[in-house]
N, CA and C atoms as an extended XYZ file, in Angstrom:
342
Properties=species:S:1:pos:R:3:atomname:S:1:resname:S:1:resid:I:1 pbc="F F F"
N         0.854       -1.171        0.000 N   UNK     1
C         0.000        0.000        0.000 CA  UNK     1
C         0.900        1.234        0.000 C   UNK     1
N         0.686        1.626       -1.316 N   UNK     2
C         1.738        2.995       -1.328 CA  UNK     2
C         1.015        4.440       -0.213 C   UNK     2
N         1.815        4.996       -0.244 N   UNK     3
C         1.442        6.196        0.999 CA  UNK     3
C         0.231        7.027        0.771 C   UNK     3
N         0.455        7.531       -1.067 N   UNK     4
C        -0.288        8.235       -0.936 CA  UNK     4
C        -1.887        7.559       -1.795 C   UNK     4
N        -2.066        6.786       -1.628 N   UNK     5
C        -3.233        5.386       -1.465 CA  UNK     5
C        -3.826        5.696       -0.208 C   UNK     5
N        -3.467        5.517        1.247 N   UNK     6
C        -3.840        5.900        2.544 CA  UNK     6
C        -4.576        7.371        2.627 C   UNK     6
N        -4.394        8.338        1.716 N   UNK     7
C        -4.836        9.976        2.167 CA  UNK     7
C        -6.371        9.708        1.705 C   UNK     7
N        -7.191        9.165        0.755 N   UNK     8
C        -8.405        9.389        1.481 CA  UNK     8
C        -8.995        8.473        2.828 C   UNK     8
N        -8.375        7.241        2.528 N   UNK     9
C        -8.912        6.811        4.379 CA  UNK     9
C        -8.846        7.889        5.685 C   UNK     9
N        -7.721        8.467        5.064 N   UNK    10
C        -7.449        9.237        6.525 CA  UNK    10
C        -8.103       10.631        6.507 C   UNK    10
N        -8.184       11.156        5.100 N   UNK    11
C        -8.993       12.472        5.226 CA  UNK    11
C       -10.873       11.541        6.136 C   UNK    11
N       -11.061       10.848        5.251 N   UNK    12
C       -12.639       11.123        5.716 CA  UNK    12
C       -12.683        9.897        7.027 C   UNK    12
N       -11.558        9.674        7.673 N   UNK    13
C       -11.513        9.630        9.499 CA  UNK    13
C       -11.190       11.072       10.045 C   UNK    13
N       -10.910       11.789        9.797 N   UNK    14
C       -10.942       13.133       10.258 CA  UNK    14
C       -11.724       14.460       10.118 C   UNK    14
N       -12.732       13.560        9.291 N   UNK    15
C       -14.026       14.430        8.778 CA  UNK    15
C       -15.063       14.364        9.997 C   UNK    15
N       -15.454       13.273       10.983 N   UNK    16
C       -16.135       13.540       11.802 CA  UNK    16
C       -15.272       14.532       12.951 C   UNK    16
N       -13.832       14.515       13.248 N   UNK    17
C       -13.523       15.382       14.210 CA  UNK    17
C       -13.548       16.460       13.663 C   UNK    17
N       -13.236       16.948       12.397 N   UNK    18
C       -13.223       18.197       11.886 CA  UNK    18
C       -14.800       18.955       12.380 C   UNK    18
N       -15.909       17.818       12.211 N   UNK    19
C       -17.048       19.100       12.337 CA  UNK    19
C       -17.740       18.750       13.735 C   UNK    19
N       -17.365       18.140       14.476 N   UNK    20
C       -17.061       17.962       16.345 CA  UNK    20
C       -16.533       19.374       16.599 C   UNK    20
N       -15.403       19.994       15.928 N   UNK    21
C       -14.704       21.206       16.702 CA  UNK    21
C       -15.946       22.313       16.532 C   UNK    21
N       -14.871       22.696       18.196 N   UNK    22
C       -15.963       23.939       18.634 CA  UNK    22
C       -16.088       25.208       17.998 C   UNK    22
N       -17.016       25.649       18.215 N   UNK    23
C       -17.034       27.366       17.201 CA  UNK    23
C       -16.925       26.656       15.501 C   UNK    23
N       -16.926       25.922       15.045 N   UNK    24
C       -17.073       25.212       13.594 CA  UNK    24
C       -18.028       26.515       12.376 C   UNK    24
N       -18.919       26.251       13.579 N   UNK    25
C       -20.346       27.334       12.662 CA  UNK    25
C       -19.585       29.269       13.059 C   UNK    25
N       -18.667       29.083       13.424 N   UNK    26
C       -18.921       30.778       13.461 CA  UNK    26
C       -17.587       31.102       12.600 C   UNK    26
N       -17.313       29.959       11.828 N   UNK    27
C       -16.382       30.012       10.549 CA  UNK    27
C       -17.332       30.366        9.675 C   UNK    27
N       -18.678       29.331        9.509 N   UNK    28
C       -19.587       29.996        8.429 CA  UNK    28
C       -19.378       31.510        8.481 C   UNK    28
N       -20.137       32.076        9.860 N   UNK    29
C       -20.134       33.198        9.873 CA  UNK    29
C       -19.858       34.742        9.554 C   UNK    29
N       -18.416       33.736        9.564 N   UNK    30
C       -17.061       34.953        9.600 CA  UNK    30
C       -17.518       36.103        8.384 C   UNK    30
N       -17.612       35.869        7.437 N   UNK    31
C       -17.968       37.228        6.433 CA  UNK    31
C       -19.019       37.728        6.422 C   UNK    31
N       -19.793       37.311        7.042 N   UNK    32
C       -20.943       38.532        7.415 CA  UNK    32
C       -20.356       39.224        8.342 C   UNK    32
N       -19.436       38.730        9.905 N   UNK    33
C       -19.439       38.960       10.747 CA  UNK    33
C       -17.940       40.189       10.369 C   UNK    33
N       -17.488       40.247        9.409 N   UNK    34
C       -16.340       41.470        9.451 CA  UNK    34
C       -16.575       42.847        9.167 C   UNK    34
N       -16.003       43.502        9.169 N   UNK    35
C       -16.337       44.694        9.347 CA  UNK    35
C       -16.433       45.015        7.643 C   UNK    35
N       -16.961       46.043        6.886 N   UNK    36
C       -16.960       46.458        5.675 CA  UNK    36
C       -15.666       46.954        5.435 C   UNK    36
N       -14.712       46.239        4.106 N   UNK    37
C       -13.969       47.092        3.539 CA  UNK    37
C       -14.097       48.490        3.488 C   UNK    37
N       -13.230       49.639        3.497 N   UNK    38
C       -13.713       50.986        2.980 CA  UNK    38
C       -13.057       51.297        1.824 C   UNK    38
N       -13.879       52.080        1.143 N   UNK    39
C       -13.960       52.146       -0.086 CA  UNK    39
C       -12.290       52.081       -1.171 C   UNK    39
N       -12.468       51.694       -1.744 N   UNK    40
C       -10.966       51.772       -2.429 CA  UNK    40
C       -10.751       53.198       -3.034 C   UNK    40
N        -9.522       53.078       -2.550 N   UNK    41
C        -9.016       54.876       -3.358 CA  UNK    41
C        -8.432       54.693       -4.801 C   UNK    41
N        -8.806       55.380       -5.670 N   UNK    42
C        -7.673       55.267       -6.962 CA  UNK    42
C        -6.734       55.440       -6.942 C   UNK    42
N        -5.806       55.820       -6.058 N   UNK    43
C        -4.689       55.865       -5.938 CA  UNK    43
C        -4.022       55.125       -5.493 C   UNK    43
N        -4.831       54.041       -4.828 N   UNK    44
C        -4.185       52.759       -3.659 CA  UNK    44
C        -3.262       51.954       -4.149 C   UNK    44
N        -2.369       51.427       -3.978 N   UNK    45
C        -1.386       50.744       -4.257 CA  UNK    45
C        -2.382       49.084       -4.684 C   UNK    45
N        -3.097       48.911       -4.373 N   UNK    46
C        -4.033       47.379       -5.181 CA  UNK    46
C        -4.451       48.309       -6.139 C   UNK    46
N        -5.032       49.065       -6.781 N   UNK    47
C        -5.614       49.515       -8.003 CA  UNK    47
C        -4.393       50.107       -8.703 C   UNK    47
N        -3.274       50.735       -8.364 N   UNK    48
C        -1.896       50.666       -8.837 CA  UNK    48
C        -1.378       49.189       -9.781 C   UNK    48
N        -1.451       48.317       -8.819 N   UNK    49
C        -0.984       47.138       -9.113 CA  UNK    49
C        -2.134       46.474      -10.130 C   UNK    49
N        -3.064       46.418       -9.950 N   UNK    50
C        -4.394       45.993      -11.119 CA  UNK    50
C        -4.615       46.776      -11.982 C   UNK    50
N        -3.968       48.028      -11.954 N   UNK    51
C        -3.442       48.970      -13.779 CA  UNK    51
C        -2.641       48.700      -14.686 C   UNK    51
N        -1.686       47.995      -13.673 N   UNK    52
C        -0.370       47.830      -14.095 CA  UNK    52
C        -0.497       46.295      -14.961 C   UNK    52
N        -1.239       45.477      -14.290 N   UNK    53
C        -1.925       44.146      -14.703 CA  UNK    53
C        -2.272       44.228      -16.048 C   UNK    53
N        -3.503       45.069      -15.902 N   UNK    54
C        -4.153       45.405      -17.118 CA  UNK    54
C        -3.379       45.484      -18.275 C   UNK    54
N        -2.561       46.549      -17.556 N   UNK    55
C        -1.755       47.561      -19.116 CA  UNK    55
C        -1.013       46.289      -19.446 C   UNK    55
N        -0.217       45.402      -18.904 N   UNK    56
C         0.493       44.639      -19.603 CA  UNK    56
C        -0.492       43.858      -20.126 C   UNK    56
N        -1.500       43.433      -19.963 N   UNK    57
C        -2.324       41.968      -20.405 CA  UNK    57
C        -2.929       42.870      -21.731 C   UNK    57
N        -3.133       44.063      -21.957 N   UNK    58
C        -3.435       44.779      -23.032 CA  UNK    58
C        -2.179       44.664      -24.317 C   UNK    58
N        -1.351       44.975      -24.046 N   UNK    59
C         0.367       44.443      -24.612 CA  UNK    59
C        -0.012       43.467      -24.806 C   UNK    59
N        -0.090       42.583      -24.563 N   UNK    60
C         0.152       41.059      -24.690 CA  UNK    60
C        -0.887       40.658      -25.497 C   UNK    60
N        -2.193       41.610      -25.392 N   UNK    61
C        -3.120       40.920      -26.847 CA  UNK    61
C        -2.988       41.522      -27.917 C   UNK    61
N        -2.235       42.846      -27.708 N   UNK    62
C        -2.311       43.764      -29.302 CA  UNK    62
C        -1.070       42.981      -29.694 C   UNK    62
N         0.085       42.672      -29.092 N   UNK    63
C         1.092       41.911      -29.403 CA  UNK    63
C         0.625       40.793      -30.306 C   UNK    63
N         0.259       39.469      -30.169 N   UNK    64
C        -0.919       38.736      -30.870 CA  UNK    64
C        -2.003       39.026      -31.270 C   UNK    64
N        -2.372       40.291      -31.496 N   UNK    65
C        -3.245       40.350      -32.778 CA  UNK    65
C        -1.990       41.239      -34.040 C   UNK    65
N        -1.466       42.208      -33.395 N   UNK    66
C        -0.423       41.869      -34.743 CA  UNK    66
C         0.509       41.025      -35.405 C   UNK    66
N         1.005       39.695      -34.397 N   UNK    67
C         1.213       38.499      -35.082 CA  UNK    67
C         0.506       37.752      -35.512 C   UNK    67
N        -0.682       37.327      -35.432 N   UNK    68
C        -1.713       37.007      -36.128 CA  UNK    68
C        -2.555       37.534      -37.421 C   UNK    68
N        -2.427       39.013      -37.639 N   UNK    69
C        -2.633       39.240      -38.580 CA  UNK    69
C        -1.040       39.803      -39.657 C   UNK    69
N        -0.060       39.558      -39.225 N   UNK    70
C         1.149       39.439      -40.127 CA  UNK    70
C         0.834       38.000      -40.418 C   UNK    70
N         0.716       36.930      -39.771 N   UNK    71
C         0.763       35.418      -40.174 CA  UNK    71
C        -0.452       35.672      -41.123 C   UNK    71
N        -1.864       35.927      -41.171 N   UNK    72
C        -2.834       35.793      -42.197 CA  UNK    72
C        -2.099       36.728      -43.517 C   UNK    72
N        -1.458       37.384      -43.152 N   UNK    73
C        -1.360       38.489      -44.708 CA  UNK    73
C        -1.710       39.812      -44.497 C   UNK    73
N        -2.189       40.028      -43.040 N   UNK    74
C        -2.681       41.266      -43.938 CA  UNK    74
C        -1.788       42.491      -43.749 C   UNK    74
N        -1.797       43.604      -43.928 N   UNK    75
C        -1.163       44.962      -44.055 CA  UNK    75
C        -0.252       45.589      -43.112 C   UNK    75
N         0.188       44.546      -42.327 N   UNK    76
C         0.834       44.686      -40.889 CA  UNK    76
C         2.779       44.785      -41.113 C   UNK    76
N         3.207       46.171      -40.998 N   UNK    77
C         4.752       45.832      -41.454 CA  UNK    77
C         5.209       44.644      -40.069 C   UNK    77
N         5.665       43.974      -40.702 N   UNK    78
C         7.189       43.169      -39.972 CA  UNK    78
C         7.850       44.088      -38.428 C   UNK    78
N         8.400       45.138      -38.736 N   UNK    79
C         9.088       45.419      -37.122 CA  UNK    79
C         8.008       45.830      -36.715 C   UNK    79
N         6.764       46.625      -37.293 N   UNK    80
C         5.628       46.738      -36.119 CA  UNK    80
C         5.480       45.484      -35.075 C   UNK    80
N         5.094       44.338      -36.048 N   UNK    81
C         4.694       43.338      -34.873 CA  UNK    81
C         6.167       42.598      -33.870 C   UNK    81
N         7.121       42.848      -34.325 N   UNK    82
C         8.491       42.890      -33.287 CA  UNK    82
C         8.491       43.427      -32.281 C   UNK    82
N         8.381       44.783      -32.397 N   UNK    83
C         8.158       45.833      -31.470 CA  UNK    83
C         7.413       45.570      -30.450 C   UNK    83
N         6.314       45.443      -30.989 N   UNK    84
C         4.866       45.092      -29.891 CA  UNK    84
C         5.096       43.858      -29.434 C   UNK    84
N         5.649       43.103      -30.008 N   UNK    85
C         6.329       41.233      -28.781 CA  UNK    85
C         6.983       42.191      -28.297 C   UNK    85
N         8.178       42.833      -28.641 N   UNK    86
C         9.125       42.743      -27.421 CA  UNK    86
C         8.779       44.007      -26.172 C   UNK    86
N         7.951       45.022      -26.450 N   UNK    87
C         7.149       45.991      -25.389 CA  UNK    87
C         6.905       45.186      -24.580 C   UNK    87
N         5.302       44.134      -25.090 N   UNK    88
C         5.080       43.302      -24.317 CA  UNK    88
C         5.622       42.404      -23.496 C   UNK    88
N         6.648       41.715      -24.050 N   UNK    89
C         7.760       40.734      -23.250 CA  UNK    89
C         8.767       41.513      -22.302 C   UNK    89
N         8.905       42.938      -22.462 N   UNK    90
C         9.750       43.924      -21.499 CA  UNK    90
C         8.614       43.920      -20.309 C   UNK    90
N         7.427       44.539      -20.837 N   UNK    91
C         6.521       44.611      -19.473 CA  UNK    91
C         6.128       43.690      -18.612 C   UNK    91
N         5.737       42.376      -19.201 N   UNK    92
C         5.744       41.396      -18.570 CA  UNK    92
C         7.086       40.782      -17.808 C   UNK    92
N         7.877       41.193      -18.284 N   UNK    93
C         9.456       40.673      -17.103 CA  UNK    93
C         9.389       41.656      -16.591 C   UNK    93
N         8.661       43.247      -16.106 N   UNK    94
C         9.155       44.246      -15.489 CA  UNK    94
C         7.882       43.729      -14.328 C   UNK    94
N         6.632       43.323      -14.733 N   UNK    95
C         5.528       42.763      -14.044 CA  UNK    95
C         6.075       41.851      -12.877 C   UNK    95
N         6.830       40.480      -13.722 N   UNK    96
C         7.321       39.486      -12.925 CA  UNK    96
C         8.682       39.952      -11.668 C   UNK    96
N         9.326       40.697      -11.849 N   UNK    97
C        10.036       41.391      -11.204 CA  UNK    97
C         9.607       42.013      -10.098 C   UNK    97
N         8.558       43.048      -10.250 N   UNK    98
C         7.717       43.440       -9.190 CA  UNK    98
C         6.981       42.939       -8.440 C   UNK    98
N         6.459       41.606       -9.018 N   UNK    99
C         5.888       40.649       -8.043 CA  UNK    99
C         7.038       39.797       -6.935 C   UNK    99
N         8.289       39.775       -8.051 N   UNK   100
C         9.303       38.729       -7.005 CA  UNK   100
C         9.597       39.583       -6.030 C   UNK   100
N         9.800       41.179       -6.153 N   UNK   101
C        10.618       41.949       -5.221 CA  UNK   101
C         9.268       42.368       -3.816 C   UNK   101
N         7.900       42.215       -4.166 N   UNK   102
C         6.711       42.054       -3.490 CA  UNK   102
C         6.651       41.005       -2.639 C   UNK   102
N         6.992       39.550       -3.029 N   UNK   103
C         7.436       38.398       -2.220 CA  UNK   103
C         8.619       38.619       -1.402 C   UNK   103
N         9.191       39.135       -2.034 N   UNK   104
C        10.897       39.136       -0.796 CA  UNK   104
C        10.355       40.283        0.049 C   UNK   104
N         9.622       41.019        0.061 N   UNK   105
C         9.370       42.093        0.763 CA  UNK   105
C         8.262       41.745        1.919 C   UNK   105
N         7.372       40.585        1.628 N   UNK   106
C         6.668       40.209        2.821 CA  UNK   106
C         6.989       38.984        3.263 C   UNK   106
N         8.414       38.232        2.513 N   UNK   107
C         8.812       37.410        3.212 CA  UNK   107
C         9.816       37.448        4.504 C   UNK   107
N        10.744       38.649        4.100 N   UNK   108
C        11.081       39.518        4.820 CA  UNK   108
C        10.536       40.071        6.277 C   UNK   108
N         9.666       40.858        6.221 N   UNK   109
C         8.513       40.773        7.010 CA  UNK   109
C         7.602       40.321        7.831 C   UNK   109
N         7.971       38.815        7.313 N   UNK   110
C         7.424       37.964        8.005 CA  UNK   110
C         8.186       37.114        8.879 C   UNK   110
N         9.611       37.348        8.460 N   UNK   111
C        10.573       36.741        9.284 CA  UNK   111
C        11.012       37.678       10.374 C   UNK   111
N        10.536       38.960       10.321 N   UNK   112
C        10.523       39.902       11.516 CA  UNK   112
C        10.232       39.114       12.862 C   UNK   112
N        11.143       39.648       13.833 N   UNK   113
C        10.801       38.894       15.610 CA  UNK   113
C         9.922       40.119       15.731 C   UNK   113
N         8.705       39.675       16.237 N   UNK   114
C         8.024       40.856       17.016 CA  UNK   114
C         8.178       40.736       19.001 C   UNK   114
């Protein structure tokens, strides 16, 4: 009996203690029970970061629609659709970058002694 063969026996033996524990139902609860977000600012650093999303995922389709329509034929010069891959492929490694330096920054953080 290989090991991981055993994980559903053992998940659903731990399904009756799981809903035995106490306070169980005031997990349902919990999102009614929090307080209201307040309102998002346009300026907030999450709507910063979900512009920034955007704008590249916008790159990345005009990028493929001008390789797609250079591959059909139609009227599209050659370094145009270069250009627009490599914008796109700059923003997207400038994207991925900002996310890694976002991880080291709350991993960081999290290794703080309080």
């Amino acid at each position: 009996m290989s090991p991981l063969s055993s994980i559903p026996s053992i998940a659903s033996s731990l399904l009756p203690q799981i809903e035995r524990l106490p306070g169980k139902s005031d997990v349902a609860a919990m999102p009614s029970a929090l307080p209201s977000a307040a309102p998002v600012d346009s300026n907030s650093f999450s709507s910063m970061l979900g512009k920034m999303v955007s704008e590249v995922n916008a790159q990345q389709q005009t990028a493929a629609q001008n390789v797609n329509a250079l591959q059909s034929g139609a009227n599209v010069p050659l370094h145009q659709a270069v250009i627009s891959m490599e914008e796109a492929s700059v923003s997207f490694q400038l994207m991925v970058e900002v996310r890694n330096r976002l991880l080291e920054s709350y991993q960081e953080i999290m290794r703080m002694q309080m």
